[in-house]
C-alpha positions in Angstrom: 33.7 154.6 106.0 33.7 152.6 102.8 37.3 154.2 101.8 38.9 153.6 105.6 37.9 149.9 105.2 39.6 149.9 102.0 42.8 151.5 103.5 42.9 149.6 106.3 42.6 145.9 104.4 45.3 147.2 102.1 47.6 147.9 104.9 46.7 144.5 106.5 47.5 142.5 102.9 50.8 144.2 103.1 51.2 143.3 107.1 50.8 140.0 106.3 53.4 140.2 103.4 55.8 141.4 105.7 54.8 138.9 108.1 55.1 136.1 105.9 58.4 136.9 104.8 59.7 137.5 108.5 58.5 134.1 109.5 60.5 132.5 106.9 63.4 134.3 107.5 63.0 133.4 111.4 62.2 129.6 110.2 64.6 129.2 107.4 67.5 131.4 108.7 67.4 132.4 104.8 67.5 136.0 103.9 65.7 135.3 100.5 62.5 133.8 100.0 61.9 134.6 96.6 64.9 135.7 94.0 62.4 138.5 93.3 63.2 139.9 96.5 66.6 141.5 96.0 67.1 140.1 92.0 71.1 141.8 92.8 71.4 139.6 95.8 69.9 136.8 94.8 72.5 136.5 92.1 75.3 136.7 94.4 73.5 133.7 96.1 73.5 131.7 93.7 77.0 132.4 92.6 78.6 132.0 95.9 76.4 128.8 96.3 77.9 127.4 93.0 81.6 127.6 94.1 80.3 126.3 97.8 79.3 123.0 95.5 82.4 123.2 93.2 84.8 123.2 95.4 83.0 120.7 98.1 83.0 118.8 95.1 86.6 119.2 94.2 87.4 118.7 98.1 85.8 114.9 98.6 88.0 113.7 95.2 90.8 114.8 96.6 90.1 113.8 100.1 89.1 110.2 98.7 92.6 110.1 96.9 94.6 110.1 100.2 94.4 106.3 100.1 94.8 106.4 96.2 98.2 107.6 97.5 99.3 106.2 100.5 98.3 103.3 99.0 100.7 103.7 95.8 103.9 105.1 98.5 103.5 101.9 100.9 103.9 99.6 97.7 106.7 101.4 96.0 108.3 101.0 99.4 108.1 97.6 99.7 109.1 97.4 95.9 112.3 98.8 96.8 112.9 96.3 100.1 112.2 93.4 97.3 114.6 94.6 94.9 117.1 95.2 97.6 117.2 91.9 98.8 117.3 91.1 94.7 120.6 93.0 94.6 122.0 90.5 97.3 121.2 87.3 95.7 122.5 87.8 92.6 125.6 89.6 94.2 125.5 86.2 96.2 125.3 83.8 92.8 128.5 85.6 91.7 130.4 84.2 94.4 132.2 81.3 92.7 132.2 79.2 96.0 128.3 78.8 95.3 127.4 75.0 93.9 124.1 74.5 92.0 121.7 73.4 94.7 122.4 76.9 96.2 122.1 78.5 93.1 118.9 76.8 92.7 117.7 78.1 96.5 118.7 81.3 95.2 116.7 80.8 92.1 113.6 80.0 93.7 113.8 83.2 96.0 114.3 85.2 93.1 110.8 83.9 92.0 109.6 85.0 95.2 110.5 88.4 94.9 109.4 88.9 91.5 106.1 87.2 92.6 106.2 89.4 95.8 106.5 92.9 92.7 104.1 91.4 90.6 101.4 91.3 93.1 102.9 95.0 94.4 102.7 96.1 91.3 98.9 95.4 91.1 97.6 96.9 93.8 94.5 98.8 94.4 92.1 100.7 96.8 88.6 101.5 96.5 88.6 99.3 93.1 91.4 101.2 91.2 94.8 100.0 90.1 96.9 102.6 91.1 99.8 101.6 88.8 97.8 101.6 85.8 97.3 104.7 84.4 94.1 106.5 83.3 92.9 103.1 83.0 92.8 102.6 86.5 89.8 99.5 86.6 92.1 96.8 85.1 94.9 95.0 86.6 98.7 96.5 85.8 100.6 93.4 84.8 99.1 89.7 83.6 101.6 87.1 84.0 100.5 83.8 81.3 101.1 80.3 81.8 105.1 80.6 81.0 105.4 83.4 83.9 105.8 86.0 81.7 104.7 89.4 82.9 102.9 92.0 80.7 102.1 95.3 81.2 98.4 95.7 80.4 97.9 99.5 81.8 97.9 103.0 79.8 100.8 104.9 79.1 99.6 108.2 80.5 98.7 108.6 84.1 95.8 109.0 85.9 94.6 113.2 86.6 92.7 115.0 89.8 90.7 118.0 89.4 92.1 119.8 92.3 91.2 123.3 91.1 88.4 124.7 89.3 89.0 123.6 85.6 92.6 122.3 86.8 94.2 118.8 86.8 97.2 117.5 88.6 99.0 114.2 88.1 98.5 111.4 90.1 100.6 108.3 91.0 102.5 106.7 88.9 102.5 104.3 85.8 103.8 101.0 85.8 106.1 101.7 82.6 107.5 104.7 84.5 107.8 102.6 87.7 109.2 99.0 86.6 110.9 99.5 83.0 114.6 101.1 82.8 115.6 102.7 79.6 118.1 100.1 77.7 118.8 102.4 74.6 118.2 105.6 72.8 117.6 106.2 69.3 117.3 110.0 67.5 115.4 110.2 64.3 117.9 108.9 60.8 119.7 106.5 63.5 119.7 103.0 64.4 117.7 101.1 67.4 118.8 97.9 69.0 116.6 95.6 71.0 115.2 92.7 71.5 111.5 91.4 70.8 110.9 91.0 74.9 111.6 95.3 75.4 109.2 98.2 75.0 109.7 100.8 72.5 108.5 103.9 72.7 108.9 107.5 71.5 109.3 110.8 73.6 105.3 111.3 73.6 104.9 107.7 75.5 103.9 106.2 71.9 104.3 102.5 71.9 105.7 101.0 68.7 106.0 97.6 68.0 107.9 95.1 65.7 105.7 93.0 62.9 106.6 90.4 60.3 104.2 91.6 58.0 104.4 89.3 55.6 105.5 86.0 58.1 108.7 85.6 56.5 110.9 88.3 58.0 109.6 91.3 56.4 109.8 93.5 59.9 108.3 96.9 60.3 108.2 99.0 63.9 104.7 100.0 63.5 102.9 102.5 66.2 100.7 100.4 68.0 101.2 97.3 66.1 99.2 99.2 62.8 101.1 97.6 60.0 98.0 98.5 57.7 98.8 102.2 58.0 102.1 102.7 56.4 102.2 106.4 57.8 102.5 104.4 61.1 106.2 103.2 60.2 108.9 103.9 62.3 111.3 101.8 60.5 111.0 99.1 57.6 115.1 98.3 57.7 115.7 96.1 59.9 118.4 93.6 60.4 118.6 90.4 62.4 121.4 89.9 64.6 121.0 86.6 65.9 121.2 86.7 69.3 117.4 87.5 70.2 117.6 90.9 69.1 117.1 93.4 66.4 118.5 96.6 64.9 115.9 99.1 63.3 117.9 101.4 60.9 117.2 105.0 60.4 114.1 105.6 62.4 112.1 108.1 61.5 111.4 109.1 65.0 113.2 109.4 68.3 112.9 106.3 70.1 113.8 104.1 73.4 114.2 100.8 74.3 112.5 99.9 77.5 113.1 96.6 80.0 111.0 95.5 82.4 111.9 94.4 85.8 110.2 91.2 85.2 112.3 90.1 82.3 115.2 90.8 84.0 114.4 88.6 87.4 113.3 85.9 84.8 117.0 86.4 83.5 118.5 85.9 86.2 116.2 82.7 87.2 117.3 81.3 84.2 121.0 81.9 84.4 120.7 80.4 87.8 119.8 77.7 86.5 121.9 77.5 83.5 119.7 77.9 81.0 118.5 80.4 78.4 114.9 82.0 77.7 114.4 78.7 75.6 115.5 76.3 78.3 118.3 75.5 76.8 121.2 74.7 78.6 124.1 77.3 78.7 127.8 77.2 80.3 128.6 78.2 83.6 130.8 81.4 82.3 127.7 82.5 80.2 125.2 82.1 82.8 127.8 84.4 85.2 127.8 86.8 82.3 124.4 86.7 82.2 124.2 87.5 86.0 127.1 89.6 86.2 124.8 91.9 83.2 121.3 91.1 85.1 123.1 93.0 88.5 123.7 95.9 86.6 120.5 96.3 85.3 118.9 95.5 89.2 120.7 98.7 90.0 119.6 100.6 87.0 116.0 99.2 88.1 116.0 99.9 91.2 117.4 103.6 90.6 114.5 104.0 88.4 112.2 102.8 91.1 113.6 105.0 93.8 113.3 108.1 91.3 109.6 107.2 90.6 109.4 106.9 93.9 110.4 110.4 95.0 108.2 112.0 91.9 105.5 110.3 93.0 105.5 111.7 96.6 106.2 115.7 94.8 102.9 114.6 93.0 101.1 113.3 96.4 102.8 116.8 97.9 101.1 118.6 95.5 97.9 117.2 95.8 98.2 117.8 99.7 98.8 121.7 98.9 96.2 121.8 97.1 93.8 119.8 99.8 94.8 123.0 101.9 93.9 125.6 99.6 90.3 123.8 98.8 89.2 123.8 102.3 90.7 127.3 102.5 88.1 128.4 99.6 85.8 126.6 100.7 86.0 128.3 104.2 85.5 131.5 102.9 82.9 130.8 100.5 80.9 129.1 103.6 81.2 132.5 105.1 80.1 134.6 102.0 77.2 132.2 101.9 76.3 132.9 104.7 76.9 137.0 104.6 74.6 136.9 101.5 72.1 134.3 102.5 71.7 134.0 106.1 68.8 136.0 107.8 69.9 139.0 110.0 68.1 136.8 112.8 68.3 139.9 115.5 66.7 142.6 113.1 64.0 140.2 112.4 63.4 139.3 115.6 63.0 142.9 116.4 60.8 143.3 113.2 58.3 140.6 114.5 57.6 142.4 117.4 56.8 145.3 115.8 55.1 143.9 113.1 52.7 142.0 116.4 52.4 145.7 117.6 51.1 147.1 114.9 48.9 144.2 114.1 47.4 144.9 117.7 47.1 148.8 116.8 45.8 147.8 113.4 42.9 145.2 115.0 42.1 147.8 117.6 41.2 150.0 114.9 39.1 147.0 112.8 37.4 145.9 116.0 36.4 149.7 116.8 34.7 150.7 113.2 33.0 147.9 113.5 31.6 148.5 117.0 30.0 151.7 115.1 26.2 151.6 113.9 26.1 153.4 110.2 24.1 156.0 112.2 27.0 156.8 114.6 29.4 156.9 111.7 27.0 159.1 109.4 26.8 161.4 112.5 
């Protein structure tokens, strides 16, 4: 009797395993309680669980860049419309029947329009500066107390994961957006430009020009660094007078960069017949000045409209890739749920056989102990 009590409490501690773990399954929906349980498919779990959270992951970034985007195409837009309507004032200034009090209305919508790109130019959504680079929480452009207009941003662009352990560009930068190439320099040639322009190698390395002594000793150092001579560009340079420079035998290829800013202030000056000193000029030299300022507007604007189509092959990218994600993430939904989810139906069936036999299996407790030891023993 001893031994059949024994058997049949061993067979209820294993009931009530089996019971346990159907009740979770049925409660949970989980076909795992423990990763003991299946050690095989508990893996798989956890591996198709770590993609579900990768690429959910990977899907809100990209899905919170949409207005990162949309945000960068509506301004570039409108920078076009403004430099447009540029293109028509200055071709309107050339008209020799225009006095000075028109050139001065003209002058004074000029400054609009570069006010109207300056403030373009630093726009943002969600707290980011989308024209700014990597360093995407600081304004693009500064403008100080003369009106001149800096940019302050980085001269690499911002990234999106998009894929596992893969980036894509995003936007663009404001160097790529609002300077225009001027001139070209390969390495052992000479560089022309003026102190106002950007220069920068094929890598996107700034350089710029330092007396370093204060007396017209002037290196084109990489970043400024004079205190590094392995940062030279150039240390020959000559002085032509006219606002610019000529850096001899560069020891790198280089460009010469203008920004749209210094151009509009340009041709507000000219306008007005004065140079970047305020000092008055002739009527034939400010028209010369205009007559140059119109050609780069169109070189700007090209460069604007280009940056403007790269920018929406980036966004297009990024959209493809939006598909894709939720795609994956479809499918690994679905795994999940082939490797994780409780077979509902089968345990559902289970139960009620496992409530069967616990009826069977108390029958049999219930009758034992109905029996005297004397009944048994007979």
């Amino acid at each position: 009797m001893v031994s059949s009590i024994n058997n049949i409490m061993f067979n209820l501690d294993m009931l009530n395993k089996r019971n346990e773990k159907n009740t979770y399954g049925l409660s949970s929906g989980e076909a795992l309680q423990y990763g003991s349980d299946n050690a095989k498919q508990y893996n798989e779990i956890l591996s198709v669980k770590n993609n579900v959270k990768t690429y959910t992951s990977i899907l809100d970034k990209i899905q919170l860049s949409n207005s990162y985007n949309t945000t960068s195409d509506t301004a570039v837009s409108n920078m076009k419309t403004a430099l447009n309507s540029a293109q028509s004032l200055v071709m309107e200034a050339l008209n020799g029947t225009n006095n000075s009090d028109t050139k001065e209305i003209i002058a004074t919508n000029i400054e609009s329009i570069k006010d109207t790109i300056f403030n373009l130019s630093n726009s943002s959504v969600n707290e980011q500066y989308v024209f700014s680079g990597k360093n995407t929480d600081s304004a693009s452009f500064e403008k100080d107390a003369s009106g001149k207009v800096t940019y302050t941003g980085s001269n690499d662009n911002k990234t999106l994961n998009v894929e596992d352990k893969t980036y894509a560009t995003q936007g663009v930068n404001g160097i790529e957006l609002l300077y225009t190439t001027n001139q070209t320099a390969q390495e052992n040639s000479d560089l022309t430009f003026s102190a106002d322009e950007m220069i920068l190698d094929n890598d996107g390395n700034e350089y710029q020009l330092v007396d370093t002594t204060g007396t017209g000793d002037y290196g084109l150092f990489l970043n400024g660094d004079n205190v590094n001579n392995s940062n030279v560009a150039s240390s020959f340079f000559t002085v032509n007078g006219d606002g610019t420079y000529t850096a001899s035998l560069v020891s790198v290829a280089l460009e010469s960069k203008t920004s749209i800013f210094d151009t509009l202030d340009e041709i507000i000056n000219a306008l007005r017949q004065q140079d970047s000193s305020g000092n008055a000029i002739t009527e034939d030299a400010a028209n010369q000045v205009l007559s140059n300022s119109l050609e780069k507007i169109n070189s700007a604007y090209d460069n604007v409209n280009l940056n403007h189509a790269i920018l929406g092959t980036r966004t297009s990218y990024i959209d493809n890739y939006e598909q894709i994600t939720e795609a994956k993430l479809t499918n690994f939904n679905i795994l999940y749920e082939t490797y994780a989810g409780a077979d509902l139906t089968a345990l559902a069936i289970e139960s009620q056989s496992l409530q069967n036999t616990y009826t069977a299996l108390y029958s049999t407790i219930s009758k034992i102990n109905s029996l005297s030891l004397v009944d048994y023993l007979k």
